[in-house]
C-alpha positions in Angstrom: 128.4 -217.7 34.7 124.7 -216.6 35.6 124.2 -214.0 38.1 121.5 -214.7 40.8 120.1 -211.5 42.3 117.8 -211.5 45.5 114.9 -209.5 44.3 113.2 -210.0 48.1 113.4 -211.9 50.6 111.4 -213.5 53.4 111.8 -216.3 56.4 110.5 -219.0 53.8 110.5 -218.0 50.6 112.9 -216.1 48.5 112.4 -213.8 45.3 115.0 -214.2 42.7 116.2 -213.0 39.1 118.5 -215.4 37.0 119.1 -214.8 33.5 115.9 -212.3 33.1 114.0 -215.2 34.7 112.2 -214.4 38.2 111.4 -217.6 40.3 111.1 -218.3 44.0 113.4 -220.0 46.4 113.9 -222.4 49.6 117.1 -222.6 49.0 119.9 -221.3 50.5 123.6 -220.6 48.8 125.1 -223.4 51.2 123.5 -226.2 50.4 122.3 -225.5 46.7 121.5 -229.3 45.7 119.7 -230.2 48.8 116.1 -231.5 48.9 113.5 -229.2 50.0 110.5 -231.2 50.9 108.9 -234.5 51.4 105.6 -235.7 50.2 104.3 -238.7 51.7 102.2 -241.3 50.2 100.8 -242.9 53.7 98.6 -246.3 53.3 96.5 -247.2 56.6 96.3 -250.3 58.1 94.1 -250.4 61.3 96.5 -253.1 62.8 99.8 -254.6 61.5 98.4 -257.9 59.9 95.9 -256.0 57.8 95.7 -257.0 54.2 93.9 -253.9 53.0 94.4 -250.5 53.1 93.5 -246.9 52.9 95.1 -244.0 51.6 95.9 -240.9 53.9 94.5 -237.9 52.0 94.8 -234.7 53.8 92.5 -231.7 53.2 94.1 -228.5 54.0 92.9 -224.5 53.8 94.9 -222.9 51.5 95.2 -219.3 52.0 96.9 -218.2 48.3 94.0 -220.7 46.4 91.6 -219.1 49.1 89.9 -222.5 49.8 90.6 -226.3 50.7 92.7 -228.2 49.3 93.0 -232.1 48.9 97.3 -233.5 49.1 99.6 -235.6 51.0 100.8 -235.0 53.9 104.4 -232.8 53.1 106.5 -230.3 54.8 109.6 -229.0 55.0 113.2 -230.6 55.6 115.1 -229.8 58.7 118.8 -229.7 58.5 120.0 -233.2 58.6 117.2 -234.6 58.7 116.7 -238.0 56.4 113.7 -238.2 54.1 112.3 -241.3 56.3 112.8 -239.4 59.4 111.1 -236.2 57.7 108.1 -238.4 56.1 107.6 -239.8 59.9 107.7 -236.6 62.1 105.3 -234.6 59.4 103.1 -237.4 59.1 102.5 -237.2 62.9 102.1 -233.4 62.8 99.7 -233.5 60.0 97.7 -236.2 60.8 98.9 -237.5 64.3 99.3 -241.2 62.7 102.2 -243.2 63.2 104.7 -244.6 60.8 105.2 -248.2 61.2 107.1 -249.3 57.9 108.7 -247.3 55.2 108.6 -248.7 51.7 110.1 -246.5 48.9 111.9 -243.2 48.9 112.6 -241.0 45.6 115.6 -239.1 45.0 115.4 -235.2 44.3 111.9 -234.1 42.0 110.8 -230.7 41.0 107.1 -229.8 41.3 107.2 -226.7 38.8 110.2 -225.3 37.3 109.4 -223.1 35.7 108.3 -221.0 38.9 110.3 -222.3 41.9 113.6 -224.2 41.9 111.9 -226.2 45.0 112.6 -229.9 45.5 111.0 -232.4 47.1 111.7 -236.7 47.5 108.8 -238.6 47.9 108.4 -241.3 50.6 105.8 -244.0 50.6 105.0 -245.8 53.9 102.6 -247.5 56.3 100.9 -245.8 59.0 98.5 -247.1 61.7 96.4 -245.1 64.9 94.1 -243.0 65.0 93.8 -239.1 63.5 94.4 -236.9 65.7 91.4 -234.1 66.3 93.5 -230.7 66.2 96.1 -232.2 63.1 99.2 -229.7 62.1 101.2 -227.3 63.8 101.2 -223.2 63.7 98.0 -222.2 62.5 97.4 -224.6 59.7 93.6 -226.1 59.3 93.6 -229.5 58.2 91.3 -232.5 58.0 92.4 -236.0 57.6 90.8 -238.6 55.5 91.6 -242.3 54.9 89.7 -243.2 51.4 89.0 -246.5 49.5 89.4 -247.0 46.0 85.7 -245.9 45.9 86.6 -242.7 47.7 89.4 -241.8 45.1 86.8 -242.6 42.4 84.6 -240.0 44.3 87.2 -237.4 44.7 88.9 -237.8 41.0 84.8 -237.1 40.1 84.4 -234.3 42.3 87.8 -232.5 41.1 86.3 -233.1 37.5 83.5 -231.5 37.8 85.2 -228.5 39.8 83.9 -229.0 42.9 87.5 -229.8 44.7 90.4 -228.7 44.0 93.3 -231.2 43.8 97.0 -230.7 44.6 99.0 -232.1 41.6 100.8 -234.5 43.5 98.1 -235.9 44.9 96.3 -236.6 41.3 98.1 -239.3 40.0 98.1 -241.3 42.9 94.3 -241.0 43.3 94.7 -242.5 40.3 96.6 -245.3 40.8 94.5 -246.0 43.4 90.8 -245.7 42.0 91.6 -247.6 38.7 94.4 -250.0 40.4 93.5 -251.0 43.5 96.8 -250.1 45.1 100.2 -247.9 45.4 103.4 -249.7 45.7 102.5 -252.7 45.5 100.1 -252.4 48.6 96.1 -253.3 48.1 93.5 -250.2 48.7 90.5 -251.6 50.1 87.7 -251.3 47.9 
């Protein structure tokens, strides 16, 4: 059996060594399968008979990267708390839009293993209102776009050329988006 010892530790984030391996760590020894996170994969729809859609794309300072970044709205888990439940009260934090229909949930997925034994569960869902002008909570500076297709184009260019900087969950659904015209089976405008 592997030893874990706690090299550090802070109210977040923990420091560990396993094996010779060192790795951070939301977890704590109580609950050692449980999800960490949730990322959510908002669409827009101005009002609830909409057709089309936009995707909610937040942009975020960073202050490890030392610049913006372009994601999802995420965040933390609370104890008991459901990944619907999460993916609706962080959506309103981060972007002060309201969840009006959840779609698809994911079970537990890693974001890199071979730093952090973090999890996360994705949720995709449909949101309607308006941004809100001061979005997040406890310091965090963040901006709050609702792209096209032709906005994903833009911003899948941009990151290309090194002029933003993407988070890695968000990459693959700009993707879907710029060269599919939708996520989960809902239609981006163009």
């Amino acid at each position: 059996m592997s030893i874990t010892k706690l090299l550090h530790a802070t109210r977040w984030i923990n420091l560990l060594e396993r094996d010779g391996w060192v790795f951070a760590s939301r977890r704590r020894p109580e609950e050692p399968n449980r999800i960490d996170a949730v990322t959510i994969v908002a669409l827009h729809h101005a009002e609830p008979a909409e057709v089309l859609h936009r995707l909610v794309v937040i942009e975020e300072f960073r202050v490890p990267l030392q610049q913006w970044e372009f994601s999802l709205p995420a965040g933390l888990l609370d104890p008991g708390e459901s990944i619907s439940d999460c993916g609706t009260r962080e959506l309103k934090e981060e972007t002060g839009l309201v969840s009006t229909r959840i779609h698809h949930s994911s079970g537990q997925t890693f974001s890199s293993a071979g730093l952090s034994d973090e999890s996360q569960a994705f949720v995709a869902l449909e949101c309607q209102g308006s941004s809100a002008l001061k979005p997040g909570i406890d310091g965090e500076r963040i901006l709050v776009h609702l792209f096209t297709q032709q906005d994903c184009l833009n911003l899948l260019e941009k990151n290309r050329s090194g002029a933003a900087a993407l988070s890695a969950r968000l990459w693959p659904v700009l993707m879907s988006v710029a060269y599919g015209g939708s996520f989960a089976g809902l239609r981006v405008a163009p």
